[in-house]
C-alpha positions in Angstrom: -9.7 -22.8 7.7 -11.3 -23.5 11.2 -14.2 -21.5 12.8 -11.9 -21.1 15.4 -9.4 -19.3 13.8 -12.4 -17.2 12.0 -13.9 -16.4 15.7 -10.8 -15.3 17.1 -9.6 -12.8 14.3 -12.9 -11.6 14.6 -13.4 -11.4 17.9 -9.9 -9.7 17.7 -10.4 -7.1 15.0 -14.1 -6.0 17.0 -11.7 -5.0 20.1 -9.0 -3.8 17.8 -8.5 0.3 18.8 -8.4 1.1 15.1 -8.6 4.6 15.8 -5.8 4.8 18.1 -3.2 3.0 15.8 -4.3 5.2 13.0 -1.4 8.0 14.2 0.7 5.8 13.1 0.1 4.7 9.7 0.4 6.9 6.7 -3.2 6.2 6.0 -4.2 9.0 8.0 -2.8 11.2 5.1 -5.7 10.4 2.4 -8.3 10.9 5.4 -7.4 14.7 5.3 -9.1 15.3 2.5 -12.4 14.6 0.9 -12.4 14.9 -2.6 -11.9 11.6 -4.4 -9.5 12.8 -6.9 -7.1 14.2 -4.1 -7.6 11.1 -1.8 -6.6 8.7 -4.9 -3.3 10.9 -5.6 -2.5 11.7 -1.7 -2.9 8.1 -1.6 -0.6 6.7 -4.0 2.1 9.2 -3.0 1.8 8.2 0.9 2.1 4.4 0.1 5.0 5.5 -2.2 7.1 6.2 0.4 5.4 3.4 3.4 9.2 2.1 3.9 11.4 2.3 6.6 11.1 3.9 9.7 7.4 5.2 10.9 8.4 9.0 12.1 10.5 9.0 9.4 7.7 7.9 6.8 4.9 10.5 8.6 7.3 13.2 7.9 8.2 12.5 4.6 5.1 12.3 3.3 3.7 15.4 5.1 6.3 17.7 3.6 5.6 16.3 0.2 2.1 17.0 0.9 3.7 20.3 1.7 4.3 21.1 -1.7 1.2 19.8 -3.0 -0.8 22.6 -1.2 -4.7 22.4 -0.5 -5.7 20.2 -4.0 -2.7 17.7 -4.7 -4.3 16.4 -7.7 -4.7 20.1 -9.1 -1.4 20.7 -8.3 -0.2 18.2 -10.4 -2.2 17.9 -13.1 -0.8 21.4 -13.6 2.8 20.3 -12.3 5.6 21.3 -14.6 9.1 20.0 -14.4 10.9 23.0 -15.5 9.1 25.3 -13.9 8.4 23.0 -10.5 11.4 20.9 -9.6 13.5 24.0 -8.5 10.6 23.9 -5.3 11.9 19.8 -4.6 15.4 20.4 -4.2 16.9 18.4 -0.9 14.2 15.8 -1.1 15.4 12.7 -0.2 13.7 9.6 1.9 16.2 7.1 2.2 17.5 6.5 -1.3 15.1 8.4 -3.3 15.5 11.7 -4.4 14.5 15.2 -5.6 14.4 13.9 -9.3 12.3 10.7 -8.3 10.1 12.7 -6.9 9.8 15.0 -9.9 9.6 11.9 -11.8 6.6 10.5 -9.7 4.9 13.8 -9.9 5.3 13.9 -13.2 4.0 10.1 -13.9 0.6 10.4 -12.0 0.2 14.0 -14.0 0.5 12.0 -17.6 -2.0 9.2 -15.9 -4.7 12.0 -14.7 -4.1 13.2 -18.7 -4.8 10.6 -20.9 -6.8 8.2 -18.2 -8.8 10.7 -16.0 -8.0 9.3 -12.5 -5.7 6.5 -11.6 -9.0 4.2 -10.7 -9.5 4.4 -14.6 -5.6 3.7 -15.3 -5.6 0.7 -13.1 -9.2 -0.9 -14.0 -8.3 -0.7 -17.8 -6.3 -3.5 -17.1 -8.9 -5.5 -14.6 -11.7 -7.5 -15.4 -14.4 -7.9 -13.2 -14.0 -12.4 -13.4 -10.2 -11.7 -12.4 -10.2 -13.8 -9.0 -7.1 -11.6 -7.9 -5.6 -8.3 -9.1 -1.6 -9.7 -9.9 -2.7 -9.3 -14.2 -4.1 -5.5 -13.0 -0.9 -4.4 -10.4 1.6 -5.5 -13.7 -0.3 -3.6 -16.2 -0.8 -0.9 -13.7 3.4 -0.8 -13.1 4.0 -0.9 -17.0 1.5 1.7 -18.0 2.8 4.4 -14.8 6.4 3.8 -15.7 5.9 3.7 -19.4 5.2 7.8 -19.9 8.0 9.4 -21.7 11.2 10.2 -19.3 13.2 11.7 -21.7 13.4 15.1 -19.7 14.7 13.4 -16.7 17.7 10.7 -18.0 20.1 10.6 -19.8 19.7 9.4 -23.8 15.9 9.6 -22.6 15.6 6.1 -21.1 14.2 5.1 -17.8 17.3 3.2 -16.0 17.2 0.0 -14.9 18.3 1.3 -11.4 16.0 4.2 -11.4 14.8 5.2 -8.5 11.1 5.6 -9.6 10.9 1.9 -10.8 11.3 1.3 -6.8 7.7 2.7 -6.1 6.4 0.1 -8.7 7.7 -3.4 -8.8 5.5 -6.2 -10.1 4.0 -9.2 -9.3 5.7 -10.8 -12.1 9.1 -10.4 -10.8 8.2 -11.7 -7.8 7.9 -8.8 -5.6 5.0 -8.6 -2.5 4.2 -5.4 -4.0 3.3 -4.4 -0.2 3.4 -0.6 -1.0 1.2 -1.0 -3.8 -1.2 -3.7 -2.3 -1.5 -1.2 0.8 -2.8 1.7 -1.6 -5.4 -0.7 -3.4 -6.5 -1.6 0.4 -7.0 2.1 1.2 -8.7 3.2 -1.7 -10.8 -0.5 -2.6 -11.7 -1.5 0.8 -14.8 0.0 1.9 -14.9 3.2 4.2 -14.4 1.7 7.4 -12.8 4.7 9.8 -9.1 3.1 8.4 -9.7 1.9 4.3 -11.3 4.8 2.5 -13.6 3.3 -0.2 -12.8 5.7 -2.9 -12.8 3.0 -6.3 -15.7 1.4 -6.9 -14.5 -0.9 -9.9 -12.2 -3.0 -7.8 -13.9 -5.4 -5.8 -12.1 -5.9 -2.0 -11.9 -9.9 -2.6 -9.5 -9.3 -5.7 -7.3 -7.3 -3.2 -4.0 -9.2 -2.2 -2.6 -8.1 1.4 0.2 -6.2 1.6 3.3 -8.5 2.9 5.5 -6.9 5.2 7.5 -8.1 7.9 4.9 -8.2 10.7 2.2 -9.9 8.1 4.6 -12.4 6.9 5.9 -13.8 11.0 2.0 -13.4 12.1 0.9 -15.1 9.1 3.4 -17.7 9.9 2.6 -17.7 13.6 -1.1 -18.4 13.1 -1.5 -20.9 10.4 -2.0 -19.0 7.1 0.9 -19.8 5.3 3.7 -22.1 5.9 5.8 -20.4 3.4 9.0 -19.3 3.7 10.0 -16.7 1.7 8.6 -13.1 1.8 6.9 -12.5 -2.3 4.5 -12.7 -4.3 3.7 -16.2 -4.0 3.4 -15.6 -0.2 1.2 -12.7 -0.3 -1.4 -15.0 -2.5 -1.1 -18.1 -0.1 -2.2 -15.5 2.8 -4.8 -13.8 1.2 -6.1 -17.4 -0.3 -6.3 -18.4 3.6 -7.6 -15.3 4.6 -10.3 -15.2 1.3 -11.5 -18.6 2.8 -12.2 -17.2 6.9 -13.9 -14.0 4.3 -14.1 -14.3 0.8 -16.0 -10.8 0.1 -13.2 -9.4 2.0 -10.1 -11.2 3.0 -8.0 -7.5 3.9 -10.7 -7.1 6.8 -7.8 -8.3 9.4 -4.7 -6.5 7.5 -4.2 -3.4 9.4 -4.9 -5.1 12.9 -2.7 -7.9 12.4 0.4 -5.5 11.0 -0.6 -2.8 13.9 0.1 -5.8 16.3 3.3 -6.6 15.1 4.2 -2.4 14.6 3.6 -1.5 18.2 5.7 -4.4 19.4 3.5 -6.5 21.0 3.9 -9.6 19.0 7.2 -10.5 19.4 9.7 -12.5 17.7 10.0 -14.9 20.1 7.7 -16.5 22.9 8.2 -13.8 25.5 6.1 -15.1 28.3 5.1 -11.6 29.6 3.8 -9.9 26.0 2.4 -13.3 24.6 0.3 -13.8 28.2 -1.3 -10.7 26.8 -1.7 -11.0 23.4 -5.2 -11.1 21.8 -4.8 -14.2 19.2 -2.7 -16.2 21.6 -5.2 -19.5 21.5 -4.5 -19.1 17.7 -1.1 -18.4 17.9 1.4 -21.8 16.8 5.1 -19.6 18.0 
């Protein structure tokens, strides 16, 4: 990777209005709060449901924060299905419902239980030589979506279709994992007015950046990946680039770069009025 390139993201992400942009990312959820066992569980939730529409996003995850009251990992380490889920009724955020919701409630409750905090769930499975976290995010998925379900489905199996397995694919099927690899980013990356720093045995250069739409064309756009298709193998070619321009922390330029592309003003195509304008435009190959 040139110095070039590593100047101009740099240069870049030092002009970047971080604080401005942060309205509109869910992020702004786990910043509300400031015990570490709330931000961990606020966190998870908010990145649970990072798909689809940003107003649409904010507002889910502020009324299920609604229901979570002033300590959301209190109130669901105490959470009880039969007792609870009457309160969830008419959930729904996009194609997940009420009983998804009790479901997901109901997984991070059995992690806090027999693991302590979901940093302890998810390091079990990490070791500190691990170059990335892909073994860690698999173990991770298998152990949260392998706590009994037999309250919740029929003949007490978790369905292949289930709506809970949605808010934890794996890396070994392929997916980009970009909800999952956004939470990691909040909670690994050190406290810097957007990432909250609230693990401390994950380092940020095993974090892979969460691939979504706008990192995958800017990626494309700017020389760290010539990939094609959006996965898990793309996700590792960027953050391989990226770990080489910063390999103590390749995330540094994450929520910049997807801001950019968010707020419209990286466009598909060259658009001689918005490209004229745009910050990385000596980097930029469109």
């Amino acid at each position: 990777m040139s110095l070039s390139l590593k100047h101009q993201l740099d240069t870049f992400l030092d002009n970047f209005p971080k604080e401005r942009h942060l309205a509109s990312d869910p992020v702004q959820f786990v910043h509300r709060y400031e015990d570490p066992r709330d931000r961990e569980v606020v966190g998870l939730i908010a990145s649970a449901f990072a798909y689809g529409n940003v107003k649409i996003i904010l507002r889910t995850v502020s009324n299920v924060l609604g229901y979570l009251g002033s300590s959301p990992a209190r109130t669901i380490a105490c959470f009880d299905p039969h007792r609870d889920s009457r309160r969830l009724r008419g959930f729904y955020h996009r194609f997940n419902t009420s009983r998804d919701l009790v479901v997901l409630f109901w997984i991070i409750g059995r992690t806090l239980q027999d693991y302590g905090s979901l940093e302890s769930a998810f390091a079990s499975a990490l070791s500190a030589d691990d170059v990335e976290v892909t073994g860690a995010l698999d173990r991770f998925c298998e152990i949260l979506l392998g706590f009994g379900h037999e309250r919740f489905y029929p003949r007490g199996e978790l369905q292949r279709r289930a709506g809970v397995r949605f808010f934890f694919p794996s890396p070994s099927q392929g997916s980009a994992c970009k909800r999952l690899n956004l939470y990691l980013r909040w909670m690994v990356r050190r406290e810097d007015g957007i990432d909250c720093g609230v693990w401390t045995r994950v380092a940020p250069r095993q974090l892979v950046i969460p691939l979504d739409t706008h990192i995958a064309r800017i990626s494309s756009y700017i020389g760290l990946t010539d990939m094609r298709s959006p996965g898990w193998s793309m996700a590792l070619d960027i953050t391989r680039s990226l770990r080489k321009l910063h390999c103590d922390d390749p995330l540094r330029y994450d929520f910049a770069l997807c801001h950019l592309g968010i707020a419209g003003d990286c466009p598909r195509r060259r658009n001689l009025e918005k490209c004229a304008r745009c910050p990385i435009l000596a980097i930029c190959r469109l």
